[in-house]
N, C-alpha and C positions, 0 to 999 in steps of 0.2 A: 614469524608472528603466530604465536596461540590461536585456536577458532574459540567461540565462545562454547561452546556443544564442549570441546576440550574440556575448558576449565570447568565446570557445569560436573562434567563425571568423575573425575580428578583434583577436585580443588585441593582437600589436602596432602594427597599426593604431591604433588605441585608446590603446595606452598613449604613442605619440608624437603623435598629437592632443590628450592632455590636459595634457601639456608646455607647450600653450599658457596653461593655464592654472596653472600652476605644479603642479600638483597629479601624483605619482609614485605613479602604478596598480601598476606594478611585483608588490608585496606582498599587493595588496588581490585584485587580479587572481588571483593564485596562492592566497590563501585563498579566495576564491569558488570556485574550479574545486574546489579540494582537498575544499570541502566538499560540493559537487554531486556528487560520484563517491560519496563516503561516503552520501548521502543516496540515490540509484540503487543503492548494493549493498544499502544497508536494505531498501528499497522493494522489491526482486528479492527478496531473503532475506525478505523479510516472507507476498509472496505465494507464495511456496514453501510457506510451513510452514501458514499459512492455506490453500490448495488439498490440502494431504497432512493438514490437521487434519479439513476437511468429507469428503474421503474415506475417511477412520476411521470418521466419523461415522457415514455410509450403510454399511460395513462391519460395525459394531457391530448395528446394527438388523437386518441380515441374517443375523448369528451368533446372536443372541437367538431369529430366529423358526425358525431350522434347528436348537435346541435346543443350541449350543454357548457356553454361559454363559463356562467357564473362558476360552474364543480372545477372548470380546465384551469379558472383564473388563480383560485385559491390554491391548487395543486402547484400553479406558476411561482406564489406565491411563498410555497414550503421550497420547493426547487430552489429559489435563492437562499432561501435563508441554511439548507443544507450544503450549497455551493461556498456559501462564505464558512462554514462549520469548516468543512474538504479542508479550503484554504488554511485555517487553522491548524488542522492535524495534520495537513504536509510538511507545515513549517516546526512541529513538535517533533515531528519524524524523522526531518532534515537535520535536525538540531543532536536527537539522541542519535542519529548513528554518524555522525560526524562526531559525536562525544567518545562513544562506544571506539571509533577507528581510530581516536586519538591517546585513551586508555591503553588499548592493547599495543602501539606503538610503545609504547614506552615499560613494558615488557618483556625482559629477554627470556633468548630460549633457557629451555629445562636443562638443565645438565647431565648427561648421559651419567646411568650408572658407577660407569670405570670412572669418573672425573672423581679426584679427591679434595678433600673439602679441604680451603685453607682462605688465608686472606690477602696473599702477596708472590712473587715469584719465586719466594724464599721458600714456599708451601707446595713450588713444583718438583715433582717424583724423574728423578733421573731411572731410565728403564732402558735403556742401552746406550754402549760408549764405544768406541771402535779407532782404532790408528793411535797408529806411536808419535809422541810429543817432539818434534826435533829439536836437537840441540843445538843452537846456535852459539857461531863463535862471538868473543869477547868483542864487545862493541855493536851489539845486534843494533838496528833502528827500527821505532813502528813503524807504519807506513807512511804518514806523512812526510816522515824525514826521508824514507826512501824515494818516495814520488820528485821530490824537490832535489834530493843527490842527481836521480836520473833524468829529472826533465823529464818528465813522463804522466804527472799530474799538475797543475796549477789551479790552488783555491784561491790566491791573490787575485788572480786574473777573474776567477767567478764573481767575488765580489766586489769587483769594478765594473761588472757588466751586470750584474743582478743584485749580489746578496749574500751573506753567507749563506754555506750550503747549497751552491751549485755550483761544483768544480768545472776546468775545462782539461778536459783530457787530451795528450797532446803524444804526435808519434807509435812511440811503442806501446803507447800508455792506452790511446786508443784503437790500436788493431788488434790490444788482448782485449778489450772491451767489446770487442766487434766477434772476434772469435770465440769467448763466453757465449755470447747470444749464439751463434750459431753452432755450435756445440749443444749449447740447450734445448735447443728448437728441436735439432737433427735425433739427439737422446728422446725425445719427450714424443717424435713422428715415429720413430723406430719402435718406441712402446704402444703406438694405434692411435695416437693423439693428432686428430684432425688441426692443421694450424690456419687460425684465422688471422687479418689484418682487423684492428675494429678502430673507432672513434678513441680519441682521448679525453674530449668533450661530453659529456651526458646531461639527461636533463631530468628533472625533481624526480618522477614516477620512478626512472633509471635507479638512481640513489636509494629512492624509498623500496623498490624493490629487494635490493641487497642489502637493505638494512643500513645503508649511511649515515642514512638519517632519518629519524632526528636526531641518532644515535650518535654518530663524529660530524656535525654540523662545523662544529672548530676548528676541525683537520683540513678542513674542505676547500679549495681558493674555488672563489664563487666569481663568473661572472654577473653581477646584476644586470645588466642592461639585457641582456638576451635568457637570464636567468637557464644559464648553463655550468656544469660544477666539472675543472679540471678532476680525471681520476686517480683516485688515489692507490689503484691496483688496477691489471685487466680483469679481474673477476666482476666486475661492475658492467663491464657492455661484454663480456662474452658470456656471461651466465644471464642477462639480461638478452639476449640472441634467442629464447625461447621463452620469453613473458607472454602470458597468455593463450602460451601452447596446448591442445591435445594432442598428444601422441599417440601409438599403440604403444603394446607391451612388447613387440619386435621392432621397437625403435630405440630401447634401452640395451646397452646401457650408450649415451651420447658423452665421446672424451673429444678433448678441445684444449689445442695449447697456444698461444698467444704473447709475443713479445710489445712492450710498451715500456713506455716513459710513465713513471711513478713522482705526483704531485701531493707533499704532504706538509700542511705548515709547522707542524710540529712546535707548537706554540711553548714555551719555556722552556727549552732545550739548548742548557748550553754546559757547559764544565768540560774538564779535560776527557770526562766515560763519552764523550760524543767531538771529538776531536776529526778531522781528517774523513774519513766515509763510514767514519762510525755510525752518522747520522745526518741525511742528507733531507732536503725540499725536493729536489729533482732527483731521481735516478733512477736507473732501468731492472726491469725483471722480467723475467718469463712465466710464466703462470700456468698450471694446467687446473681444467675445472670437469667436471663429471656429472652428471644426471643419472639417477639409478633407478631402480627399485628398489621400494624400502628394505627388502628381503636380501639386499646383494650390497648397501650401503657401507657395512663394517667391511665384510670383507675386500672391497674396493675401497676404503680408506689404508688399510693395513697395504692392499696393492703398491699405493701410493709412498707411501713409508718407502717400501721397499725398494722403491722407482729413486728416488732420491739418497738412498742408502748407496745405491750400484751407482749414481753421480758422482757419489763424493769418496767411493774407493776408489775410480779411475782417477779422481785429481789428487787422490793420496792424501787431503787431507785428511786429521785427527779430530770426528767430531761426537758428539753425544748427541741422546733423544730425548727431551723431558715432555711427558704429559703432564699439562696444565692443571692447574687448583682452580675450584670454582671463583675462589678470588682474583681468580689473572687469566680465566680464561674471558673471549671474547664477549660481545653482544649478543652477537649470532648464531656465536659456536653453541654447538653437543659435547662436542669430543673432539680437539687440538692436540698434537704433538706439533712439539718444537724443535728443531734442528739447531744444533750450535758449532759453530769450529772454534777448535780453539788458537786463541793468537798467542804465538809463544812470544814474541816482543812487547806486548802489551801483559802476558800471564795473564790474559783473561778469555772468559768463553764470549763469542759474538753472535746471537742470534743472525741465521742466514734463510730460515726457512719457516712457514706454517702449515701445518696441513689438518685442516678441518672439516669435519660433517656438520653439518647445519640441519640435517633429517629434512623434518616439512617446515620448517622455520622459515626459509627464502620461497619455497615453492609456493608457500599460502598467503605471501604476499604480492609474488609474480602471478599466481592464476597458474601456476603450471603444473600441470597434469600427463594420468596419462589414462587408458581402456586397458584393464587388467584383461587378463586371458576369460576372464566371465562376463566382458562387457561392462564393470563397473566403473566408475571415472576415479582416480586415486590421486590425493597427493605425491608429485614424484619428491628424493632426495636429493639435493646439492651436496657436492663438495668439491673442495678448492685446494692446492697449494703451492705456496712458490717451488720452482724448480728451474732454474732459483734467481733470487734476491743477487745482484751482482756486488754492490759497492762491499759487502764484507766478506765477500768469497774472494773478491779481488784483492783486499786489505788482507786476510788469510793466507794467499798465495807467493803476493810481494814479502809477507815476513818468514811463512813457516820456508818460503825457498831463497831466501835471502843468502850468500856466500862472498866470500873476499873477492871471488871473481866476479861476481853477480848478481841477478834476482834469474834460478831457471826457472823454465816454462815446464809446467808439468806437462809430460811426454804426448800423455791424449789429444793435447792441444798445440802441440808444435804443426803438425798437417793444417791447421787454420788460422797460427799467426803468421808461419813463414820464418821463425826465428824461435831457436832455444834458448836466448839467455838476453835479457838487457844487461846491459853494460855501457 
């Protein structure tokens, strides 16, 4: 979330940075300001009449014990009439910066330099590509049809028990599911990434913190009755694990990696491009997230990159990296790269990864901070990304290792299935 001081020194900066993203601040910008002045003259007006009301007060008390009742009464008399004033401008107060918080909500962040400007994902910049496309013999199968040859996925069975889009994984199908995760966890500890357990559960402040919402309110499966939002990623309660924090500056940089079950409704999602774990409601990922200083931001995003690059040459996939167009990148994001493998049964690339700076965008809606080395209190940076996304790493694996004999196990992960090859 923007401060208003921000926009105030920057507006037209700002308003032709988010051009990138198609998005015309213009209006929005001029109702923020318009309402921040009204909100500062309340605020002034307010403690005016509050400062001239307490000094009545002590006036009053001083006319009653020097015997002048009539002067005490009439001062009693302004005393209310400026307490019902108070009440007035509390409720103009209340009103503009509940307007002002609801403004800037609806706001996304500024688009980092490096983002280039477009309208669609057709407008994102491929910036590196890495591994050989394998060639499969005649009669390859996507993944669907292999999970169903081998008994090793059932989406029939998910949606007899829920819904489409939440498979059940079954045998081999799920001790490589089990050994992804703990492969990722182990990769992701081994790089200094503290692993937490956290809630799947959060509640409004949680969401509004990370930008959810009002943002993906639709994505969101809500329970009302305890008004709690299943999460849609772990970067929601482990980046939310320091709202409201101050830290020092030898507390940075804070890494955190965390495996969870991924809730998303994904509301009009259907055709054959989201068949099978193309595109799921439930499913699992690993996630690492980061608190920086602003100063070390980029360069621990590129870290990150790099983190997930060495993932995905031990699993020998073949994948690319596209940085984001301001038209597809996120809400929240500065600056996204995207990770892809590609499916040779399918001949398409399958997003498996995100990896995003968010700068002060999440920190200035969490309150999280930090004491620079000169004592001052600073915005810290988030950033986040999968490492990784399981349902199309998984779909990636079962086809690019797909063989007459079998689906193998890429080698890294044979020590934690316990088996080289379904069959």
């Amino acid at each position: 979330m923007l401060q208003v001081n921000e926009i105030r020194e920057n507006k037209e900066k700002f308003i032709q940075a988010l051009t990138k993203r198609g998005f015309d601040a213009t209006t929005i910008f001029e109702e923020v300001l318009k309402t921040d002045e009204l909100r500062k003259a309340t605020q002034a007006k307010l403690d005016e009449t509050l400062s001239e009301s307490n000094t009545f007060s002590k006036e009053i008390g001083i006319l009653f014990k020097n015997g002048e009742p009539q002067k005490a009464t009439l001062l009693k008399e302004k005393t209310t009439q400026l307490k019902e004033v108070s009440k007035q401008l509390t409720e103009t107060l209340n009103n503009a910066e509940g307007k002002l918080q609801q403004l800037l909500f609806t706001i996304p962040n500024i688009p980092n330099e490096l983002v280039p400007a477009g309208t669609d994902e057709n407008d994102n910049q491929e910036v590196f590509i890495e591994g050989e496309i394998p060639k499969l013999s005649e009669g390859a199968l996507p993944h669907w049809e292999l999970a169903k040859k081998y008994d090793i996925i059932n989406f029939e069975l998910g949606v007899k028990i829920t819904g489409a889009g939440f498979p059940v994984y079954k045998g081999k199908g799920a001790r490589l599911q089990r050994a992804l995760i703990a492969y990722f966890l182990d990769k992701n500890t081994d790089a200094g990434y503290t692993e937490y357990q956290v809630p799947h559960l959060v509640n409004e402040a949680s969401a509004l913190g990370t930008g959810q919402l009002p943002d993906k309110e639709g994505q969101m499966y809500h329970d009302a009755s305890d008004d709690l939002y299943l999460i849609p990623t772990a970067e929601v309660p482990v980046t939310n694990l320091f709202r409201g924090d101050l830290r020092t500056h030898s507390e940075l940089p804070i890494l955190c990696t965390a495996y969870t079950p991924c809730f998303r409704r994904e509301a009009g999602s259907y055709g054959a491009h989201v068949r099978g774990l193309n595109r799921l409601h439930q499913f699992d990922k690993v996630e690492i997230v980061r608190v920086e200083k602003p100063e070390n931001s980029h360069i621990a995003l590129t870290g990150m990159v790099d983190h997930v690059k060495d993932i995905l040459r031990e699993l020998k996939l073949p994948y690319r990296i596209l940085r984001l167009c301001g038209g597809d990148l996120g809400f929240t994001a500065a600056l996204t790269y995207d990770f892809e493998v590609f499916s040779t049964a399918q001949d398409r690339w399958l997003e498996i990864s995100s990896i995003s700076n968010f700068e002060t965008f999440q920190a200035n809606r969490l309150k999280l901070r930090y004491k620079d080395e000169d004592g001052k209190n600073k915005l810290a940076h988030t950033l986040n990304g999968s490492s990784l996304a399981l349902p199309r790493v998984l779909a990636g694996i079962l086809e690019n290792y797909q063989s007459p004999e079998g689906i193998k196990i890429p080698e890294v992960l044979v020590p934690y299935c316990g088996f080289d090859i379904i069959n």
